[in-house]
DRENTORKOL-3810 file (N, C-alpha, C; in nm, 4 decimals):
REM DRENTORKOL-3810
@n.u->-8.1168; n.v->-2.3292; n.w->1.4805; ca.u->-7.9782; ca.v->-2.2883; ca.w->1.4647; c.u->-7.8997; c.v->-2.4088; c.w->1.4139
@n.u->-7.8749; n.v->-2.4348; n.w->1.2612; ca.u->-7.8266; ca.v->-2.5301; ca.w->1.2176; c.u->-7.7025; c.v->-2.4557; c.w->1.1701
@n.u->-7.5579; n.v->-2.5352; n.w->1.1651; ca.u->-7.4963; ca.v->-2.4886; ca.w->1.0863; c.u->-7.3948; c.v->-2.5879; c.w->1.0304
@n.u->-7.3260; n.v->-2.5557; n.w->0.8994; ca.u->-7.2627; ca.v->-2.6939; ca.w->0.8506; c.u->-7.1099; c.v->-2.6292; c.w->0.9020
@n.u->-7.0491; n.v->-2.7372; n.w->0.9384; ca.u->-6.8872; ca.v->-2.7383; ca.w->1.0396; c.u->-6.9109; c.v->-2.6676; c.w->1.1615
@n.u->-7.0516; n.v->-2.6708; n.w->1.2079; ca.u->-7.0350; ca.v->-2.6352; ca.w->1.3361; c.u->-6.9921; c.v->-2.6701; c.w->1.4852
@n.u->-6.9664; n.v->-2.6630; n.w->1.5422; ca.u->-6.8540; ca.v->-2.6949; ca.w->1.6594; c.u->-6.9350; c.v->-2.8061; c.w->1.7434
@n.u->-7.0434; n.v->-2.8061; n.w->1.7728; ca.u->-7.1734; ca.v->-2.8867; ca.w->1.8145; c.u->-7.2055; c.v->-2.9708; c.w->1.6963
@n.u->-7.2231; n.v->-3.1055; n.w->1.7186; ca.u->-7.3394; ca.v->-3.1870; ca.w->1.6257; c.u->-7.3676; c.v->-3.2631; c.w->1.7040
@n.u->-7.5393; n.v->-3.2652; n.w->1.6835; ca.u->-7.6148; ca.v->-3.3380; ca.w->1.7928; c.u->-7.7067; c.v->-3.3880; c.w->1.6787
@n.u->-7.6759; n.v->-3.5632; n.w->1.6969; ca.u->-7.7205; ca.v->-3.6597; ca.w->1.6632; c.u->-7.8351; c.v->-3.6841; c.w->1.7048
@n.u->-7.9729; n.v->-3.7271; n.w->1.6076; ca.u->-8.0565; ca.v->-3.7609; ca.w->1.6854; c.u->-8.2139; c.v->-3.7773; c.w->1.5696
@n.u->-8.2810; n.v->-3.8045; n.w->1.6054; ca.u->-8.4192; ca.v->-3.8512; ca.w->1.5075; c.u->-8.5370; c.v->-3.7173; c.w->1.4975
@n.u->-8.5700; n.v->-3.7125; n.w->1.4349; ca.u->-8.7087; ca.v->-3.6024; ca.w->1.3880; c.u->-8.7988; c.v->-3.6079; c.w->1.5007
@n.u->-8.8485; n.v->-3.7236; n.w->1.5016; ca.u->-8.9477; ca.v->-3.7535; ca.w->1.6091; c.u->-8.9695; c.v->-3.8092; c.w->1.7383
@n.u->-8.7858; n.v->-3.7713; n.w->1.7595; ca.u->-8.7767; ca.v->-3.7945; ca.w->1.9232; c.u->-8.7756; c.v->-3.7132; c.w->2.0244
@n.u->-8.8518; n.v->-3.6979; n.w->2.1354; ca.u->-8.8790; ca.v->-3.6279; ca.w->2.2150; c.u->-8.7800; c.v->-3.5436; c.w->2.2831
@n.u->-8.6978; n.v->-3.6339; n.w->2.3291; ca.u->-8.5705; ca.v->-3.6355; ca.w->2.4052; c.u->-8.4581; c.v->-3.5520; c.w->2.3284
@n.u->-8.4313; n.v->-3.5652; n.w->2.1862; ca.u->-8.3740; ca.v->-3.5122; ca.w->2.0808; c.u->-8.4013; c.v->-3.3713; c.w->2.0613
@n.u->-8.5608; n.v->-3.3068; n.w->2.0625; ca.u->-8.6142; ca.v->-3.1988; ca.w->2.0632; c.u->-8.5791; c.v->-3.1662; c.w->2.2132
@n.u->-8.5816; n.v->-3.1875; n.w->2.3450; ca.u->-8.5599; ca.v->-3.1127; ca.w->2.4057; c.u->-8.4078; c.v->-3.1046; c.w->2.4359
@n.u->-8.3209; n.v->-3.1948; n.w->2.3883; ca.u->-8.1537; ca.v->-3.1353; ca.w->2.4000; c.u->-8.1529; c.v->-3.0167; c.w->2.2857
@n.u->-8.2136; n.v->-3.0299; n.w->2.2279; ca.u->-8.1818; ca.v->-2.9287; ca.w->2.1224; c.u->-8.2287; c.v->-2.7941; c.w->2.1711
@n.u->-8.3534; n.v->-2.7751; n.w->2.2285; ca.u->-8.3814; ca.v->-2.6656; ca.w->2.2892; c.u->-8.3011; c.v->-2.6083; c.w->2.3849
@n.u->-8.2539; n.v->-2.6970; n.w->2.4910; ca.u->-8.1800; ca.v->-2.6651; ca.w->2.6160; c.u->-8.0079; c.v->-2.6512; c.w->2.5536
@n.u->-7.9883; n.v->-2.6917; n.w->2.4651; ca.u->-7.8684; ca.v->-2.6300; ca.w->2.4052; c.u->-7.8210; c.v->-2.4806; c.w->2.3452
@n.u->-7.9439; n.v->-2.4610; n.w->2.2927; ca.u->-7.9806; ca.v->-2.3445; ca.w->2.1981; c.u->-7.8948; c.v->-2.2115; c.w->2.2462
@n.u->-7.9653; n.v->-2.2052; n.w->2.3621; ca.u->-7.9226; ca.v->-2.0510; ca.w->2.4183; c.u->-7.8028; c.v->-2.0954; c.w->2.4471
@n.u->-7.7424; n.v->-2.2127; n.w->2.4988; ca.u->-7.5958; ca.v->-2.2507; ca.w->2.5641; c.u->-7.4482; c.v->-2.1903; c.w->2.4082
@n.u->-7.4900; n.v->-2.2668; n.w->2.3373; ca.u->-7.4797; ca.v->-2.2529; ca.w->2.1816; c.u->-7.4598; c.v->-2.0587; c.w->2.1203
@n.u->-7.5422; n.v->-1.9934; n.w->2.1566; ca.u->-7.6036; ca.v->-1.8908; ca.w->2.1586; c.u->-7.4703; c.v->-1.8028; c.w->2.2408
@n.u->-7.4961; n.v->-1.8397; n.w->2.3303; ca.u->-7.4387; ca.v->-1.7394; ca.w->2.4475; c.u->-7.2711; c.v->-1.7537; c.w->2.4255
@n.u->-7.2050; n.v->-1.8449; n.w->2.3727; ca.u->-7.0751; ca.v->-1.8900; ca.w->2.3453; c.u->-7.0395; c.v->-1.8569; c.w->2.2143
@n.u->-7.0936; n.v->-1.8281; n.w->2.1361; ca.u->-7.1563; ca.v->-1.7918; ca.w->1.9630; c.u->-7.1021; c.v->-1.9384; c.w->1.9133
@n.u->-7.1352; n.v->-2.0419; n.w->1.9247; ca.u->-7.1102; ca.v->-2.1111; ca.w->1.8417; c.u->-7.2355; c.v->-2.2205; c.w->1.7655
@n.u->-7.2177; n.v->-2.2769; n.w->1.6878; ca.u->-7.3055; ca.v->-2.2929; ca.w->1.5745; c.u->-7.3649; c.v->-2.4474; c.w->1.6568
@n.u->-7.4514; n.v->-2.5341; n.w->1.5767; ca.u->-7.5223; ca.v->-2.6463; ca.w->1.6401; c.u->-7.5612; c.v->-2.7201; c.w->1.4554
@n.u->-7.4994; n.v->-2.8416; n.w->1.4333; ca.u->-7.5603; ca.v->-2.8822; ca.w->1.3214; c.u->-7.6406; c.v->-3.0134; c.w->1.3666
@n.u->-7.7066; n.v->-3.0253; n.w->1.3220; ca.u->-7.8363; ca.v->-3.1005; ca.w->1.3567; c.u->-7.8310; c.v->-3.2294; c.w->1.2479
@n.u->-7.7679; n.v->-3.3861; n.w->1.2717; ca.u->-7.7914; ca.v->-3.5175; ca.w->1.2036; c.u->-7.9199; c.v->-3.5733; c.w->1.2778
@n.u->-8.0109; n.v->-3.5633; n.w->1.1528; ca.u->-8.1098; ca.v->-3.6915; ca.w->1.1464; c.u->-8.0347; c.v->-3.8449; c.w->1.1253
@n.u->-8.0466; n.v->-3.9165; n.w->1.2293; ca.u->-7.9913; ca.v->-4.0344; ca.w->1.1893; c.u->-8.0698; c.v->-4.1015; c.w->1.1341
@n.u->-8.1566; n.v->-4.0636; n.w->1.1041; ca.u->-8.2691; ca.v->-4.2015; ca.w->0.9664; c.u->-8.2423; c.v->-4.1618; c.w->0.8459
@n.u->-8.1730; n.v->-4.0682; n.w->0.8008; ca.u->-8.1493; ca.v->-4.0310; ca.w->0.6574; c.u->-8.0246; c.v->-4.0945; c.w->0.6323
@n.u->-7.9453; n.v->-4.1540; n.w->0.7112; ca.u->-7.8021; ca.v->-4.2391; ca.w->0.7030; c.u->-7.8296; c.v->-4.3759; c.w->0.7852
@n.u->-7.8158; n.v->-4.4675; n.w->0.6635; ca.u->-7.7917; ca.v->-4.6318; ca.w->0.7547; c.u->-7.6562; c.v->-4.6054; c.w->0.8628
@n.u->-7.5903; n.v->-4.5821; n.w->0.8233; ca.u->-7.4254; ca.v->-4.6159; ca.w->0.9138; c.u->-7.4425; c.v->-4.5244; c.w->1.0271
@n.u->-7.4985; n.v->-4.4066; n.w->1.0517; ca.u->-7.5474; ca.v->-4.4112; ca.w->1.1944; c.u->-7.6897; c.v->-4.4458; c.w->1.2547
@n.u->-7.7525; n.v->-4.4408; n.w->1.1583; ca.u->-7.8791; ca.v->-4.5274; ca.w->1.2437; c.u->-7.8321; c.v->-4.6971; c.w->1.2936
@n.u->-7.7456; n.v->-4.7336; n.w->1.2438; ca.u->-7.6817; ca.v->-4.8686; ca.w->1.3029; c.u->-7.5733; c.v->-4.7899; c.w->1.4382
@n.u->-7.4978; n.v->-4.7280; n.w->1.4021; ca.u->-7.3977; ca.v->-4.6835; ca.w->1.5344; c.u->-7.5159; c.v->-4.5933; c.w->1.6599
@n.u->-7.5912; n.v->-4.5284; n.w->1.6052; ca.u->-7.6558; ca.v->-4.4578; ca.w->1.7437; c.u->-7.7674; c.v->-4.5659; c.w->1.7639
@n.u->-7.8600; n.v->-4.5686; n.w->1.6645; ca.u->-7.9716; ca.v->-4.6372; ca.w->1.7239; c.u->-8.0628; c.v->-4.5777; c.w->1.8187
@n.u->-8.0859; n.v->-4.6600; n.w->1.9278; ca.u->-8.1999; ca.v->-4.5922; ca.w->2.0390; c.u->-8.1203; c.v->-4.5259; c.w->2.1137
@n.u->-8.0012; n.v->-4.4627; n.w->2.0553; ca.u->-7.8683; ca.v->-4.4059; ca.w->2.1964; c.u->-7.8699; c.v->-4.2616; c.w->2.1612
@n.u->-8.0415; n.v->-4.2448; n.w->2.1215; ca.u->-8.0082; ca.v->-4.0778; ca.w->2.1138; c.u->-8.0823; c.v->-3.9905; c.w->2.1739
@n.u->-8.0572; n.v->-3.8558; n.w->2.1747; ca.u->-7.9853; ca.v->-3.7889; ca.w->2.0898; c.u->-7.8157; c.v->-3.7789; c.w->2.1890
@n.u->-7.7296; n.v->-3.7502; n.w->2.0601; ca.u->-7.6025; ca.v->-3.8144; ca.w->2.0865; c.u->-7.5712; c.v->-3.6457; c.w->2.1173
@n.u->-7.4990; n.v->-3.5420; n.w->2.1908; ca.u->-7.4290; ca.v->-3.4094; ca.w->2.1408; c.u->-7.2887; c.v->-3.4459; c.w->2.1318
@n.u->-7.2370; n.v->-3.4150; n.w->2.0220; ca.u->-7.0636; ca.v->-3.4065; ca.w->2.0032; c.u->-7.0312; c.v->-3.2456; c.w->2.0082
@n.u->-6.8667; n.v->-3.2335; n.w->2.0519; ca.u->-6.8234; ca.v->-3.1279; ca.w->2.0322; c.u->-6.6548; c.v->-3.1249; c.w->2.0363
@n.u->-6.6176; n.v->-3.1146; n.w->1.9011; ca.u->-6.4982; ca.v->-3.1297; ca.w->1.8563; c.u->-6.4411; c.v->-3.3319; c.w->1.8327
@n.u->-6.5196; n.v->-3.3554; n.w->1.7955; ca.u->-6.5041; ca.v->-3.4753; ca.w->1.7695; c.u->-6.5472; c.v->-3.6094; c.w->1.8969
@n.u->-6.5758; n.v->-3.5213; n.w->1.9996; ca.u->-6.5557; ca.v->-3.5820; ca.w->2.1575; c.u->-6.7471; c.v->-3.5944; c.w->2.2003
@n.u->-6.7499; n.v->-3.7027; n.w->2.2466; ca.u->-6.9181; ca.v->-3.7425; ca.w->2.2797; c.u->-6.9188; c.v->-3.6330; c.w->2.4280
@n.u->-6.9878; n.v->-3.6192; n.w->2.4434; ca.u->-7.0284; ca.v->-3.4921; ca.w->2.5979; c.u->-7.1794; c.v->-3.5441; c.w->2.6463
@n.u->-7.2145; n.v->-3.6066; n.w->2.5702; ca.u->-7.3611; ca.v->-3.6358; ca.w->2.6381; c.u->-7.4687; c.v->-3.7481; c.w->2.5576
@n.u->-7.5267; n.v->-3.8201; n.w->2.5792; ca.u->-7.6728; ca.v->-3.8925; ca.w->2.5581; c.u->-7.7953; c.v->-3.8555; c.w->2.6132
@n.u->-7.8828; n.v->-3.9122; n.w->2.5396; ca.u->-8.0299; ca.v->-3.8722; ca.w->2.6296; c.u->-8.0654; c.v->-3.7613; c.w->2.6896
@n.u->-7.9770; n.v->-3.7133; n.w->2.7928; ca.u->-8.0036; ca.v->-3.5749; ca.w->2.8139; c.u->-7.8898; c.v->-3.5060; c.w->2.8147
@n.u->-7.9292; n.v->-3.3522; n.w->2.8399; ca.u->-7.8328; ca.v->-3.2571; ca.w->2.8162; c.u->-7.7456; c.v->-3.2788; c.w->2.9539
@n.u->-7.5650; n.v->-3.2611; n.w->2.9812; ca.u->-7.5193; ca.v->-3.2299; ca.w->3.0441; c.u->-7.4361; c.v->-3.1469; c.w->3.0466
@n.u->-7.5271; n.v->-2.9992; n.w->3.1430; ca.u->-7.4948; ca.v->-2.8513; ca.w->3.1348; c.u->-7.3563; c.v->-2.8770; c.w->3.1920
@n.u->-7.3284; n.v->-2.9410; n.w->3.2648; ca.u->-7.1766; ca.v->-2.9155; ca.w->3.2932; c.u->-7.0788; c.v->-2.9185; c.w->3.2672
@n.u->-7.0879; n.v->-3.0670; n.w->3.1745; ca.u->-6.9582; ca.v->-3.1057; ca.w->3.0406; c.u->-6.9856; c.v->-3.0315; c.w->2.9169
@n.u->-7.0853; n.v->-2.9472; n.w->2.8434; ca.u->-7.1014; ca.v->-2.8834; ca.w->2.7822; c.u->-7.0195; c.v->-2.7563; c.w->2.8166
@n.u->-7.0585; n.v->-2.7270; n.w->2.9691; ca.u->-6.9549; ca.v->-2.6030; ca.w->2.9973; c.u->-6.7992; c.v->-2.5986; c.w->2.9865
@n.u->-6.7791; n.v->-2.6975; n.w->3.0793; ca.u->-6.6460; ca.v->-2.7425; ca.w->3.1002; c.u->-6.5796; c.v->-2.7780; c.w->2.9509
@n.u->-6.6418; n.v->-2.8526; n.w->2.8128; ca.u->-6.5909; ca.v->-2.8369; ca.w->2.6680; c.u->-6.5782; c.v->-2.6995; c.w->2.6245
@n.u->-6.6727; n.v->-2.6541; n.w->2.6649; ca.u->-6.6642; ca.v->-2.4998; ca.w->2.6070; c.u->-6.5433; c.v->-2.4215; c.w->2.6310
@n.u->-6.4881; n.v->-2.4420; n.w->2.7796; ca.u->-6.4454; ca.v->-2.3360; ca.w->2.8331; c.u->-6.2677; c.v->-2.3900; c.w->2.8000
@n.u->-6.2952; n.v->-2.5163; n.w->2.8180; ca.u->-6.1558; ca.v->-2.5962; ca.w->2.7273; c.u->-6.0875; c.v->-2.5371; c.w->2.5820
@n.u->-6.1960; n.v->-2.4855; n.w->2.5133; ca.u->-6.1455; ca.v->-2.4918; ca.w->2.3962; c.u->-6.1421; c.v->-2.3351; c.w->2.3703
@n.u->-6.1524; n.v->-2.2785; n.w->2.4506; ca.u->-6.1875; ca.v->-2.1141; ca.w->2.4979; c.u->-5.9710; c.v->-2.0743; c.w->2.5114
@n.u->-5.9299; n.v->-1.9969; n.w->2.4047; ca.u->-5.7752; ca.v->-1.9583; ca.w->2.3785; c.u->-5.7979; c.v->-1.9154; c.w->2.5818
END
């Protein structure tokens, strides 16, 4: 579930473990709220492979960091429900 201007972007590398499973455990979260998830490889860009580095996977939502390394279902909720009219 990639999408471009989507409300989610979660930063993070091809072949990181940790990266693949925020992305999974987001999915349905993403899903269930209908909103979209765009997916940055940070090795295809120097200027965030220098800003994230080993600090990933990063999830943003609305411009605002919500999490590293792992998923946190609660500030994910609590953003969600913030931006919910």
């Amino acid at each position: 579930m990639t999408e471009e201007g989507a409300p989610f972007v979660l930063y993070g590398r091809a072949w990181c473990h940790l990266c693949e499973d925020m992305r999974a455990e987001l999915e349905p979260i993403a899903k269930r709220f209908g909103v979209g998830i765009q997916w940055i490889d940070i090795d295809e860009d120097p200027l965030l492979d220098a800003r994230y580095n080993e600090r990933v996977p990063v999830l943003m939502l609305d411009g605002i960091e919500l999490c590293h390394y792992r998923l946190d279902r609660d500030a994910v909720h609590a953003a969600l429900r913030q931006r919910r009219p």
